[in-house]
CHARMM-style PDB file with segment names, atoms N, HN, CA, C and O in Angstrom:
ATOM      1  N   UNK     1       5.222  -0.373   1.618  1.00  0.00      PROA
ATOM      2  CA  UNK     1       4.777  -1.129   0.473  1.00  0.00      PROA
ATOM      3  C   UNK     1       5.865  -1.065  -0.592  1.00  0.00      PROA
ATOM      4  O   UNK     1       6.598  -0.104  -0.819  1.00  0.00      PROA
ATOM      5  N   UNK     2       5.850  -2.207  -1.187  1.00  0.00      PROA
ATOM      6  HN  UNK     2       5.254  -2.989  -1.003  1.00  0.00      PROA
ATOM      7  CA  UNK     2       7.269  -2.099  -2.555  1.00  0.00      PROA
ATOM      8  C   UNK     2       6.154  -2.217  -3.471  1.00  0.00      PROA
ATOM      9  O   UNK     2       5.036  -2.473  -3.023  1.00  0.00      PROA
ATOM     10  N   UNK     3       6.360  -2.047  -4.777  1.00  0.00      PROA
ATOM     11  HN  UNK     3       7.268  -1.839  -5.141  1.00  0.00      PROA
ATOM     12  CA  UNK     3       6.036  -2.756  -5.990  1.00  0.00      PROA
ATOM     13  C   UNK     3       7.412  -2.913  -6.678  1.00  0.00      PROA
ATOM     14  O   UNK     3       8.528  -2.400  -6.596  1.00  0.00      PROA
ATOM     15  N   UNK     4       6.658  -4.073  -7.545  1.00  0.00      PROA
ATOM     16  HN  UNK     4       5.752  -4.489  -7.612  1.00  0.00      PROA
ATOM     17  CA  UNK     4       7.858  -4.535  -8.877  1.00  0.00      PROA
ATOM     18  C   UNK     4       6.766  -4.531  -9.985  1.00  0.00      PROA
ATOM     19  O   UNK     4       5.539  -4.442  -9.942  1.00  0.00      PROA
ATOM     20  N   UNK     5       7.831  -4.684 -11.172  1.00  0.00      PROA
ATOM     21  HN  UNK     5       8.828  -4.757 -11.206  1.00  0.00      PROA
ATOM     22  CA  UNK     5       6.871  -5.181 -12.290  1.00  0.00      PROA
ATOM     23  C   UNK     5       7.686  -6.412 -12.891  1.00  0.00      PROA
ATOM     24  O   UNK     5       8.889  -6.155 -12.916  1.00  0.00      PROA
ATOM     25  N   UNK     6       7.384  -7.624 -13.362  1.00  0.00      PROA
ATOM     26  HN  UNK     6       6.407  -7.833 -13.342  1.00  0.00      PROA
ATOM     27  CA  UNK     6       7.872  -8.562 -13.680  1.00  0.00      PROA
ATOM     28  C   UNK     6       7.702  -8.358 -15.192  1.00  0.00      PROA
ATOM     29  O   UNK     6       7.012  -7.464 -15.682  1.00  0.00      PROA
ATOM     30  N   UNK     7       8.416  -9.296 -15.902  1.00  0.00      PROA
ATOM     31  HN  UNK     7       8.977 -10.022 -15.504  1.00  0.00      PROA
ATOM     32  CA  UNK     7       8.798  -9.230 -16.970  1.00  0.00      PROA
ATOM     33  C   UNK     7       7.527  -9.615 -17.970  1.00  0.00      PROA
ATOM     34  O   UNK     7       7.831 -10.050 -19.080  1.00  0.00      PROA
ATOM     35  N   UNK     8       6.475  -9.513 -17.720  1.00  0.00      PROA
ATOM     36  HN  UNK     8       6.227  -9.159 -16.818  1.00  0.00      PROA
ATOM     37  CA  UNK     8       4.960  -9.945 -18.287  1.00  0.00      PROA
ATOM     38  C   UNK     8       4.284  -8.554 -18.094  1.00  0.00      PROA
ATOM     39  O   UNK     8       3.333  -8.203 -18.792  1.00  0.00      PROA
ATOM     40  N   UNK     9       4.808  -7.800 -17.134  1.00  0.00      PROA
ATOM     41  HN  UNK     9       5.580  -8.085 -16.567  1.00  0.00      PROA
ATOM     42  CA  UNK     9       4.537  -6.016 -16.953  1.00  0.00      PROA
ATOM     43  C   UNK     9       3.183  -5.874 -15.775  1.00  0.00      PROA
ATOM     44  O   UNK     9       2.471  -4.880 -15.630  1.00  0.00      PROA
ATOM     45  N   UNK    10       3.107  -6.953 -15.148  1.00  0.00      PROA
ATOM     46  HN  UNK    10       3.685  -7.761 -15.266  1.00  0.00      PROA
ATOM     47  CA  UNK    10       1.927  -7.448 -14.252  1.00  0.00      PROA
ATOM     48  C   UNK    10       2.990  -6.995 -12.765  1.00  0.00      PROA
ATOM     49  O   UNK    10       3.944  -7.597 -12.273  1.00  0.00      PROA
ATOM     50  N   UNK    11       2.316  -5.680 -12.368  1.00  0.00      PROA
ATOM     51  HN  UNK    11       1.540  -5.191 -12.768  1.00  0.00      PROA
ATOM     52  CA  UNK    11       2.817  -5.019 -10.853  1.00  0.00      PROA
ATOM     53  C   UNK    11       2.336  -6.230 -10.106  1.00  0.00      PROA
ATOM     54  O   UNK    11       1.306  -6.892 -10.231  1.00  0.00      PROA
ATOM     55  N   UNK    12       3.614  -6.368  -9.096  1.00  0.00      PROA
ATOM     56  HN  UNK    12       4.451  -5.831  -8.994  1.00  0.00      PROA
ATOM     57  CA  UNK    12       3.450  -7.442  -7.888  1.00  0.00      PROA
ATOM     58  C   UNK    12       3.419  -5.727  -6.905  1.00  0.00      PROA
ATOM     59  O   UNK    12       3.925  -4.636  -7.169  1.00  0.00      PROA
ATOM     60  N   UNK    13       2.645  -6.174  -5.837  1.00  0.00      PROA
ATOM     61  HN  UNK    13       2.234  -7.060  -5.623  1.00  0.00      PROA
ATOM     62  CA  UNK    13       2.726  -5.525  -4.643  1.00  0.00      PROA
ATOM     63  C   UNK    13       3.173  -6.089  -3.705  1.00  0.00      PROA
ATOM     64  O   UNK    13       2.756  -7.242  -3.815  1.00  0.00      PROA
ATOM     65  N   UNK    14       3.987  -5.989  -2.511  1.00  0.00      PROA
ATOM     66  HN  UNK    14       4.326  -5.052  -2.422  1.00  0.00      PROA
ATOM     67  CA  UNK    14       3.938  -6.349  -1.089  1.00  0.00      PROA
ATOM     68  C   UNK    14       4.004  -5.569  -0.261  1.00  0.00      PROA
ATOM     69  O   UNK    14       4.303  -4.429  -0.617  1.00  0.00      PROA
ATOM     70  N   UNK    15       3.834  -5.748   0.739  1.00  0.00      PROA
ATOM     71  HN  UNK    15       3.591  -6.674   1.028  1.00  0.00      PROA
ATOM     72  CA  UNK    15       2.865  -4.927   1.754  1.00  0.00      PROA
ATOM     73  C   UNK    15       3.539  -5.301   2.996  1.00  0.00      PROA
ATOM     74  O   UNK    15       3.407  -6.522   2.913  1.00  0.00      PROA
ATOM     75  N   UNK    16       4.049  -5.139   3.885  1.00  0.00      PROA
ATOM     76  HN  UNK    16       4.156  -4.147   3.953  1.00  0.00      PROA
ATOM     77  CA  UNK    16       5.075  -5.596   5.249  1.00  0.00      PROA
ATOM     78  C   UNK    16       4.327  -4.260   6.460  1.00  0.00      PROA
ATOM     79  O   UNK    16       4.469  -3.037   6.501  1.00  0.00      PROA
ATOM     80  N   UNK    17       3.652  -5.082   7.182  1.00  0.00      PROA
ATOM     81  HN  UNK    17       3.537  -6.075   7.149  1.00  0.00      PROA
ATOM     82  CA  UNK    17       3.175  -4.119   8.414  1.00  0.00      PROA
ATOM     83  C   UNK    17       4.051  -4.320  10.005  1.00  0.00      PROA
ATOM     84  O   UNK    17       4.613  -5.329  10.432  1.00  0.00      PROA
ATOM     85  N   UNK    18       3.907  -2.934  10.652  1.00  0.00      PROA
ATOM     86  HN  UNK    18       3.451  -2.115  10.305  1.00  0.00      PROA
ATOM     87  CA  UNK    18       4.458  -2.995  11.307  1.00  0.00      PROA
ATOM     88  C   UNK    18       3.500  -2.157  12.489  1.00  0.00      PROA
ATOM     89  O   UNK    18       2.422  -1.577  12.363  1.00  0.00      PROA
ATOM     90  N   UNK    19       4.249  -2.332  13.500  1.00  0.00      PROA
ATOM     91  HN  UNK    19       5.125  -2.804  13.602  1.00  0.00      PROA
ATOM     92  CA  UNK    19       3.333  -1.435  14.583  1.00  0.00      PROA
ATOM     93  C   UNK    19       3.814  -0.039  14.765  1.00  0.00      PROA
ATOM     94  O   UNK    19       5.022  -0.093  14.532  1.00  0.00      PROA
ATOM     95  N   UNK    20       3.537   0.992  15.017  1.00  0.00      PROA
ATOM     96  HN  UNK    20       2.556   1.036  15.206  1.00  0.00      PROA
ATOM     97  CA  UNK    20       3.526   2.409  15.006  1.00  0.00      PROA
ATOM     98  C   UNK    20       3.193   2.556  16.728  1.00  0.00      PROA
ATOM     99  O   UNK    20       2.220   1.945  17.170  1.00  0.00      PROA
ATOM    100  N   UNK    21       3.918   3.265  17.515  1.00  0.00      PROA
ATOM    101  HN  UNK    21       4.708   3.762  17.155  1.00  0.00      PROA
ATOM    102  CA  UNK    21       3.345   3.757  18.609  1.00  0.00      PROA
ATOM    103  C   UNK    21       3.118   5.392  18.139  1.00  0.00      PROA
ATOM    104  O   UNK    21       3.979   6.006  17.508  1.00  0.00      PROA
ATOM    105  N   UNK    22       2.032   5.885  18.486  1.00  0.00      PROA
ATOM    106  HN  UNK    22       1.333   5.387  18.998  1.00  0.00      PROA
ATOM    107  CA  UNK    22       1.654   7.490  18.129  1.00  0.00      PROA
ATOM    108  C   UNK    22       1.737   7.954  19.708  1.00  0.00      PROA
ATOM    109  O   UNK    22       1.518   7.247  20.692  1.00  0.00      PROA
ATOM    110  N   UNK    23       2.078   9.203  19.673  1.00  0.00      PROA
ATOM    111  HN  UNK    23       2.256   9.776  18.874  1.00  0.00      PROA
ATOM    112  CA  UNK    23       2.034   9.961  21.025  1.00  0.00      PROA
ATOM    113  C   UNK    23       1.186  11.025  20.533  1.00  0.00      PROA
ATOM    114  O   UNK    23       1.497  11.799  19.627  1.00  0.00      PROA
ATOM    115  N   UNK    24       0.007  11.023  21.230  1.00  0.00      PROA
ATOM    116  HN  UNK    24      -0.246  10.394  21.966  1.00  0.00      PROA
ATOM    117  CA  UNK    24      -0.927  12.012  20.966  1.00  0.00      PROA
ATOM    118  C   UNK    24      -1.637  11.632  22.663  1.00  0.00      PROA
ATOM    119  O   UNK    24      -1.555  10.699  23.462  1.00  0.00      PROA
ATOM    120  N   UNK    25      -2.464  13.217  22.579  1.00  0.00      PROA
ATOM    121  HN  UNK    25      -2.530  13.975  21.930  1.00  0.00      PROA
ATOM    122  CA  UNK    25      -3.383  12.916  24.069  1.00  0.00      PROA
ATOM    123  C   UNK    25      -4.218  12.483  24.021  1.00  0.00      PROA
ATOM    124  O   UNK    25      -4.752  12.204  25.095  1.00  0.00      PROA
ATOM    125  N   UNK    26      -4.853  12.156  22.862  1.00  0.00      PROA
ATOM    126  HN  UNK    26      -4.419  12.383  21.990  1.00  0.00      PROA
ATOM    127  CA  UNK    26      -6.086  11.408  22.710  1.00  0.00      PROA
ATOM    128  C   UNK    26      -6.046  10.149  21.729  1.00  0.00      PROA
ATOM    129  O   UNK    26      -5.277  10.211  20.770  1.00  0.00      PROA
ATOM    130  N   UNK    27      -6.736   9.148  21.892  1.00  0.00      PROA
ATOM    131  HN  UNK    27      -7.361   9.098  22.670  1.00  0.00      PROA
ATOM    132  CA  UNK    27      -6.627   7.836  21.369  1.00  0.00      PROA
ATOM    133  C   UNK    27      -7.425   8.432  19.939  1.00  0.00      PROA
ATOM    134  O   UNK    27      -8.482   9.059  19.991  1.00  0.00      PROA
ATOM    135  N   UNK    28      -6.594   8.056  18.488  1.00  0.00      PROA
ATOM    136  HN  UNK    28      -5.734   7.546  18.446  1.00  0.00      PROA
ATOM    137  CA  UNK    28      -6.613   8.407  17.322  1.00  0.00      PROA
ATOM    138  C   UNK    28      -7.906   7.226  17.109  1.00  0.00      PROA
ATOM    139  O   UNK    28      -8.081   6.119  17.617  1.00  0.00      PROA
ATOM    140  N   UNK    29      -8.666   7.993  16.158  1.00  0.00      PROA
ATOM    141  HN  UNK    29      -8.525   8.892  15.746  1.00  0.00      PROA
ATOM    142  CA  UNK    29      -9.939   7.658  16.128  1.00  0.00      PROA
ATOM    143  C   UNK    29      -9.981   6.882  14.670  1.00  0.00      PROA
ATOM    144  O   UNK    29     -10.527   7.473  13.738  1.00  0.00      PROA
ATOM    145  N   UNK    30      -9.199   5.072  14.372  1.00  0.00      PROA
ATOM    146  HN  UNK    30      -8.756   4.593  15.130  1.00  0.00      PROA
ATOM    147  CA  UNK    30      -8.676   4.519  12.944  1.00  0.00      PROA
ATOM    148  C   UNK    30      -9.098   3.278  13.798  1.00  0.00      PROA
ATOM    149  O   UNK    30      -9.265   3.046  14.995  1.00  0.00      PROA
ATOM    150  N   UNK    31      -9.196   2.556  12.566  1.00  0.00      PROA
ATOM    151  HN  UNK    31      -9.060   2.744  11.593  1.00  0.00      PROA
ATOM    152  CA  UNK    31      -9.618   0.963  13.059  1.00  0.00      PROA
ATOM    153  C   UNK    31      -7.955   0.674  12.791  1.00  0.00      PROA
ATOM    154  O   UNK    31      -6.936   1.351  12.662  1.00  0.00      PROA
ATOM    155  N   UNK    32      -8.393  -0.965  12.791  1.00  0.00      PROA
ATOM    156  HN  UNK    32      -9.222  -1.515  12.896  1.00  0.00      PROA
ATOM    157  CA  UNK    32      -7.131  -1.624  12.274  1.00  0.00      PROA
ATOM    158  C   UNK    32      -7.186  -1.737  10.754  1.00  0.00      PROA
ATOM    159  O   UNK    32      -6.203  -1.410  10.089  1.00  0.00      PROA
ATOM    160  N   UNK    33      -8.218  -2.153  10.227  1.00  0.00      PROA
ATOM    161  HN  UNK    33      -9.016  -2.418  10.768  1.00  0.00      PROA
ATOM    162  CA  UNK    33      -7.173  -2.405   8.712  1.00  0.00      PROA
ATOM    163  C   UNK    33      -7.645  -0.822   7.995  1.00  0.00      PROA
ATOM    164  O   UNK    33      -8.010  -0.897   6.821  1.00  0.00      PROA
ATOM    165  N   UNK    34      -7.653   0.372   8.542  1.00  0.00      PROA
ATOM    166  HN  UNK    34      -7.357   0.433   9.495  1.00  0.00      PROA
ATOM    167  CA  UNK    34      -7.617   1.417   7.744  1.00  0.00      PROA
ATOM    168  C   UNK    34      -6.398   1.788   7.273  1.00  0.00      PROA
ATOM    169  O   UNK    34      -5.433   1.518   7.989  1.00  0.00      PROA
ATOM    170  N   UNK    35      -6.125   2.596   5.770  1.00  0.00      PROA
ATOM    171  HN  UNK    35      -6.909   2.815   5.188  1.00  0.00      PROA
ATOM    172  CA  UNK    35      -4.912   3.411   5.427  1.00  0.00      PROA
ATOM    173  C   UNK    35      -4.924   3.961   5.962  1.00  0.00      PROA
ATOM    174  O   UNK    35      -6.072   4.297   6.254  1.00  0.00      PROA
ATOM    175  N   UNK    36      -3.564   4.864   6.880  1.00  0.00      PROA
ATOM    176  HN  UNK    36      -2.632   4.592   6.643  1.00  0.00      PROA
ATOM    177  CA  UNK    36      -3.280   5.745   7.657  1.00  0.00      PROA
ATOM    178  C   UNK    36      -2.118   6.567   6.805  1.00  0.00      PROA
ATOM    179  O   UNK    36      -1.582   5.973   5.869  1.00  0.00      PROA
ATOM    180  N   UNK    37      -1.768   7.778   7.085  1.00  0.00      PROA
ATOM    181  HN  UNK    37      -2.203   8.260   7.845  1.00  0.00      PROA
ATOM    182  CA  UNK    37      -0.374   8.448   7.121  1.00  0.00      PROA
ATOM    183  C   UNK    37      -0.351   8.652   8.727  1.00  0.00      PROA
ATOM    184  O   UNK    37      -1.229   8.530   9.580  1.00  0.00      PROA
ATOM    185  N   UNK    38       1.337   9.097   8.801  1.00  0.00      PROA
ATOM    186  HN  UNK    38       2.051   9.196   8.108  1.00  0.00      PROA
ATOM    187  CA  UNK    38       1.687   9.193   9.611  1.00  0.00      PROA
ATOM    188  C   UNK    38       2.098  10.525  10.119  1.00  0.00      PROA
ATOM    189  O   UNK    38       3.128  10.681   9.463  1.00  0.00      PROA
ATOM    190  N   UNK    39       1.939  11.955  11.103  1.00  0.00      PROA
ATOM    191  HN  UNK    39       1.102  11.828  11.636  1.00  0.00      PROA
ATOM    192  CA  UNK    39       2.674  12.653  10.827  1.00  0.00      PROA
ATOM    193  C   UNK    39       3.825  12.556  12.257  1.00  0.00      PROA
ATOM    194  O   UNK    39       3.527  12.034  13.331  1.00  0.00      PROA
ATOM    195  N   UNK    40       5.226  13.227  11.916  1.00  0.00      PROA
ATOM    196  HN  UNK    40       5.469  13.651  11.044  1.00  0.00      PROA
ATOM    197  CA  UNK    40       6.099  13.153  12.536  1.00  0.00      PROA
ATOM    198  C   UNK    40       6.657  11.815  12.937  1.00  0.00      PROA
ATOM    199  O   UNK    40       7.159  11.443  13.998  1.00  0.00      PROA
ATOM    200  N   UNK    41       6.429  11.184  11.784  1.00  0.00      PROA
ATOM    201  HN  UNK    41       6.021  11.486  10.922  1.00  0.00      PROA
ATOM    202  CA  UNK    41       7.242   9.973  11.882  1.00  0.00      PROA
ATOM    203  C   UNK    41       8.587   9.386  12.177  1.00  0.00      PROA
ATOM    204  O   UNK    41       9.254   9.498  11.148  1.00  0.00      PROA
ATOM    205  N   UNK    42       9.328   8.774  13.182  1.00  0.00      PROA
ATOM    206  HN  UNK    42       8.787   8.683  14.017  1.00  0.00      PROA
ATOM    207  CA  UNK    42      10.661   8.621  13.573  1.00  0.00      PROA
ATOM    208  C   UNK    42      10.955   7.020  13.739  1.00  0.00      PROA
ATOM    209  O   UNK    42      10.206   6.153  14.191  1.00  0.00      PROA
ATOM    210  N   UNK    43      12.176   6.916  13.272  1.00  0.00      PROA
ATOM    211  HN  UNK    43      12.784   7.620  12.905  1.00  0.00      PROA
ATOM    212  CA  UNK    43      12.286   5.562  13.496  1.00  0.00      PROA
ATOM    213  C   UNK    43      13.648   5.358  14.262  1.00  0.00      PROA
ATOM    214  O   UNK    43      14.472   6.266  14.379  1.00  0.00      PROA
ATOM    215  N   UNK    44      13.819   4.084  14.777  1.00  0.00      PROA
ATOM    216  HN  UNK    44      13.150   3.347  14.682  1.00  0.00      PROA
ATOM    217  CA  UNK    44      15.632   3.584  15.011  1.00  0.00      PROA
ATOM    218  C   UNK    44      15.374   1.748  15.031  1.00  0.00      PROA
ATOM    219  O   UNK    44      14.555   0.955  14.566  1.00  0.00      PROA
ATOM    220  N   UNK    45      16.432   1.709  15.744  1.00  0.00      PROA
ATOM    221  HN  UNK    45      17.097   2.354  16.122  1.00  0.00      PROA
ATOM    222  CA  UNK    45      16.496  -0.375  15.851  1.00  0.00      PROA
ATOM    223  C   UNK    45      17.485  -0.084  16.713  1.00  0.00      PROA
ATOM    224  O   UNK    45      18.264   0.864  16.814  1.00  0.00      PROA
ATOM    225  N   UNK    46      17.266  -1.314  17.459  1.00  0.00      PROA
ATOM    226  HN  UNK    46      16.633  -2.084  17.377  1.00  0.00      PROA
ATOM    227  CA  UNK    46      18.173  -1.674  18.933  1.00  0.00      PROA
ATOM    228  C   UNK    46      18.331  -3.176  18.595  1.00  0.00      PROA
ATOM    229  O   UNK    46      17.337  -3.844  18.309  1.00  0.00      PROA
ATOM    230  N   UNK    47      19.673  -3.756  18.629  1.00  0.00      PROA
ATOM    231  HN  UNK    47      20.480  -3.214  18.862  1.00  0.00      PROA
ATOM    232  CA  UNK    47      20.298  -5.277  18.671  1.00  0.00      PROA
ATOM    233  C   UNK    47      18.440  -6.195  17.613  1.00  0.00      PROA
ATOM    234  O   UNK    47      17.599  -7.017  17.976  1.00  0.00      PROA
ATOM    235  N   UNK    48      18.691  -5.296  16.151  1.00  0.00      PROA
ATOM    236  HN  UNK    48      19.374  -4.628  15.856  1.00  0.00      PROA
ATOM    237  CA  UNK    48      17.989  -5.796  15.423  1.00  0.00      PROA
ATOM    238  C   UNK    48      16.971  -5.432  15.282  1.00  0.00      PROA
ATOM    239  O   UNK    48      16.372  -5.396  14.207  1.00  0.00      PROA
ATOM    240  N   UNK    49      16.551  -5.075  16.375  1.00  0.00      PROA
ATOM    241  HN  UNK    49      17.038  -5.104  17.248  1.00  0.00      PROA
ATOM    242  CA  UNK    49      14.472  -4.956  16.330  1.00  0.00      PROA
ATOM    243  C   UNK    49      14.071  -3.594  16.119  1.00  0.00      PROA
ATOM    244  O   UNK    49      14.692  -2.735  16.745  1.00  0.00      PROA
ATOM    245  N   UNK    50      13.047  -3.207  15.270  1.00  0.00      PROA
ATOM    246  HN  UNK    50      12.543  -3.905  14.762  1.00  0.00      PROA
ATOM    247  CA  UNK    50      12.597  -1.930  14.538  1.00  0.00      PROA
ATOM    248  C   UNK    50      11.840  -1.147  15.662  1.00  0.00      PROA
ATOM    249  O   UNK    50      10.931  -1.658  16.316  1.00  0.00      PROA
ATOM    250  N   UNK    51      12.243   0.009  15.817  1.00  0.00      PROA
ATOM    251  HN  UNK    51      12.982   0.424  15.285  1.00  0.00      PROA
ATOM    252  CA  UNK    51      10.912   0.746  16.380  1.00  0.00      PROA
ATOM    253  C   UNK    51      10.481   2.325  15.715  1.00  0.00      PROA
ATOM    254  O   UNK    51      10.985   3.418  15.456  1.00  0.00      PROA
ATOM    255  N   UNK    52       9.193   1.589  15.653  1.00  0.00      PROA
ATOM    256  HN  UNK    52       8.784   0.701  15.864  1.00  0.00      PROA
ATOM    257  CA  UNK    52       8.354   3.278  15.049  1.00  0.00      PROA
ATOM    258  C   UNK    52       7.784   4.169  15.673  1.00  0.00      PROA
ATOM    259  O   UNK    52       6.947   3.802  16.498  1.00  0.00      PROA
ATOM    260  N   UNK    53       8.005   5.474  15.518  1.00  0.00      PROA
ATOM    261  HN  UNK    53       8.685   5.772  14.848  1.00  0.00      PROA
ATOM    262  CA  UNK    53       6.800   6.097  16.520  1.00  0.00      PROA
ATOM    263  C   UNK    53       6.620   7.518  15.773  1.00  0.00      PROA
ATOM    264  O   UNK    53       7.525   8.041  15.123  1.00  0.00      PROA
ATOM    265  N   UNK    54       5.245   8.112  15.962  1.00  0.00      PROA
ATOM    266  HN  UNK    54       4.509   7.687  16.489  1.00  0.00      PROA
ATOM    267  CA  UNK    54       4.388   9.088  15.091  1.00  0.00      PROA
ATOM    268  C   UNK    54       4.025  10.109  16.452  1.00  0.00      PROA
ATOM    269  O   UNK    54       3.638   9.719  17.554  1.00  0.00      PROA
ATOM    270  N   UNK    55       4.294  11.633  15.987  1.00  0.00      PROA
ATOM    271  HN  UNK    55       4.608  11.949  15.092  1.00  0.00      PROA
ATOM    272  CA  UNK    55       3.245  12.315  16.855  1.00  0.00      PROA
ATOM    273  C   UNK    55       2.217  12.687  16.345  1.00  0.00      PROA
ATOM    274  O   UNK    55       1.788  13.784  16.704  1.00  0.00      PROA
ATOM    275  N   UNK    56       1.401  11.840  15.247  1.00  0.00      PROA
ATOM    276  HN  UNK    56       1.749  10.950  14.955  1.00  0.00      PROA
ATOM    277  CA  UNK    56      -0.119  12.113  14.986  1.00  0.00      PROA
ATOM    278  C   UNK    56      -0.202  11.018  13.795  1.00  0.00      PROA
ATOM    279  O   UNK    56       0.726  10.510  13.165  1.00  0.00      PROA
ATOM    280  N   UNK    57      -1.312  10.854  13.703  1.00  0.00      PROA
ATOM    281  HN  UNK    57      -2.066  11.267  14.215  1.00  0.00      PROA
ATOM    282  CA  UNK    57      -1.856  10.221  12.540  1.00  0.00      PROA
ATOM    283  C   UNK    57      -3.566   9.913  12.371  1.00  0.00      PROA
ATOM    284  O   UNK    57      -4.505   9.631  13.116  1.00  0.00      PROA
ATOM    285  N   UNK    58      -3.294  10.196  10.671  1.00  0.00      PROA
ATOM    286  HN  UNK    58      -2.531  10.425  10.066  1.00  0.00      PROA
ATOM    287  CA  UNK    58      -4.684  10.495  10.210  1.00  0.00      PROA
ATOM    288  C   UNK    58      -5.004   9.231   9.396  1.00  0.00      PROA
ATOM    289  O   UNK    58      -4.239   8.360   8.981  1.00  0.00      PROA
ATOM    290  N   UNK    59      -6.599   9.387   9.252  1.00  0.00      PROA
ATOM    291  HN  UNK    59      -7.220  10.095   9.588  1.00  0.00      PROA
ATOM    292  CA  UNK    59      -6.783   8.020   8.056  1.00  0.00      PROA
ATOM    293  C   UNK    59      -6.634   8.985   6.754  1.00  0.00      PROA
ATOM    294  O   UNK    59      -6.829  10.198   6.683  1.00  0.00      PROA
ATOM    295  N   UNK    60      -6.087   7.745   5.396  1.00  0.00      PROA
ATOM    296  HN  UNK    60      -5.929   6.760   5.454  1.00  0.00      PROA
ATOM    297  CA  UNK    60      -5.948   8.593   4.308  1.00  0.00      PROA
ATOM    298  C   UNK    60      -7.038   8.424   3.522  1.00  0.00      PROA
ATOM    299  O   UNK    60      -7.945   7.820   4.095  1.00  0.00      PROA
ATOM    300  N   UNK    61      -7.248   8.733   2.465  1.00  0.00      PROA
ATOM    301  HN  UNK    61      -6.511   9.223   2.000  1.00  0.00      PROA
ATOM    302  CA  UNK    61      -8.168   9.203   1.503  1.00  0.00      PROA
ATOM    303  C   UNK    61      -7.859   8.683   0.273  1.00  0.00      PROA
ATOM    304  O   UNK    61      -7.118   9.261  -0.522  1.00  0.00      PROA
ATOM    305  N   UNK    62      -8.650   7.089  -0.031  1.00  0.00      PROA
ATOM    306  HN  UNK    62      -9.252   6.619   0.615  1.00  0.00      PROA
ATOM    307  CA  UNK    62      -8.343   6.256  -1.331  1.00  0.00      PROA
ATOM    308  C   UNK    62      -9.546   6.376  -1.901  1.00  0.00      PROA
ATOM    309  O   UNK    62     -10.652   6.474  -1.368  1.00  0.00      PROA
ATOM    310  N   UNK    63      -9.123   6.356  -3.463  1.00  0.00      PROA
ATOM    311  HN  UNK    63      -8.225   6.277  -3.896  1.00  0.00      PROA
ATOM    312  CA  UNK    63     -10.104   6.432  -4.523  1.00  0.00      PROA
ATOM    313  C   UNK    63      -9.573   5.472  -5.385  1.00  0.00      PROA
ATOM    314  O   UNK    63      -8.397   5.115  -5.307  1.00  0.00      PROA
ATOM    315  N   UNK    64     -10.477   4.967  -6.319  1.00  0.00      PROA
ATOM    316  HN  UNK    64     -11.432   5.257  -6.382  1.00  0.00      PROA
ATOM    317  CA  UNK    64     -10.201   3.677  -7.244  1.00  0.00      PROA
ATOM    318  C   UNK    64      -8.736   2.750  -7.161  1.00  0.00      PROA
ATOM    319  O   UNK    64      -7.953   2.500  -8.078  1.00  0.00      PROA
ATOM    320  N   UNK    65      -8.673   2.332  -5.681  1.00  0.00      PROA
ATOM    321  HN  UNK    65      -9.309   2.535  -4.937  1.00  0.00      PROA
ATOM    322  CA  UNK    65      -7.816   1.119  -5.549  1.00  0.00      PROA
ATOM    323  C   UNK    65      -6.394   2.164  -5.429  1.00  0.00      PROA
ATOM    324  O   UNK    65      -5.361   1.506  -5.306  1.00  0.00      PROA
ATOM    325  N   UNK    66      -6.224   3.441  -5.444  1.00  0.00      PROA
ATOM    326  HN  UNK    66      -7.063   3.975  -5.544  1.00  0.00      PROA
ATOM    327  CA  UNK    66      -4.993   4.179  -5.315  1.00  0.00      PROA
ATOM    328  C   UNK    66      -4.836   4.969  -4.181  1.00  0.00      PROA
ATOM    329  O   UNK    66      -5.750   5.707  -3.815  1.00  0.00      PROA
ATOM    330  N   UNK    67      -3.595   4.885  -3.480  1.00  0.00      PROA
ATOM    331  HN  UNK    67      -2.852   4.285  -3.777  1.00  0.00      PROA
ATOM    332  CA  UNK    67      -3.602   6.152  -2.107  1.00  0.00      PROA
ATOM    333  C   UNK    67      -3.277   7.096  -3.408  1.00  0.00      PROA
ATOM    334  O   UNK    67      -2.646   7.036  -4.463  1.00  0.00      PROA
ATOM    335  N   UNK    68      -4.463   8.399  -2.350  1.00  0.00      PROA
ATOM    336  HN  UNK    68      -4.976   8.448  -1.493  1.00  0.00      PROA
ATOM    337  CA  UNK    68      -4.565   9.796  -2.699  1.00  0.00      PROA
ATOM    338  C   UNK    68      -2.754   9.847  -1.574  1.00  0.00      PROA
ATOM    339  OT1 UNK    68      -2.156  10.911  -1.416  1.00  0.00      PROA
TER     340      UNK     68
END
């Protein structure tokens, strides 16, 4: 996620999703549009294209419109 603030002081957000492969032995128990963290997060790119991968991940814990 980025934010900006424009010159009126009104935060723009954007938001860019991507896919995560997790290696865990058991299928992580998150829908799709839940907040997640990630733990042991690693990344690289091959001839352009991104790849992510996690050895765990949890759903996170939001209160009034903010990640805890």
């Amino acid at each position: 996620m980025r934010e900006r603030a424009g010159d009126d002081g009104v935060v723009e957000r954007e938001i860019k999703r991507s896919r995560v492969t997790v290696w865990t032995p058991e299928r992580p128990n998150i829908a799709p549009d839940d907040v997640v963290t990630f733990q042991g997060l690693m990344a690289g790119a091959v001839d352009g294209n991104i790849f992510l991968q996690a050895t765990g991940v949890e759903r996170a814990e939001e209160s009034s419109d903010e990640l805890l």
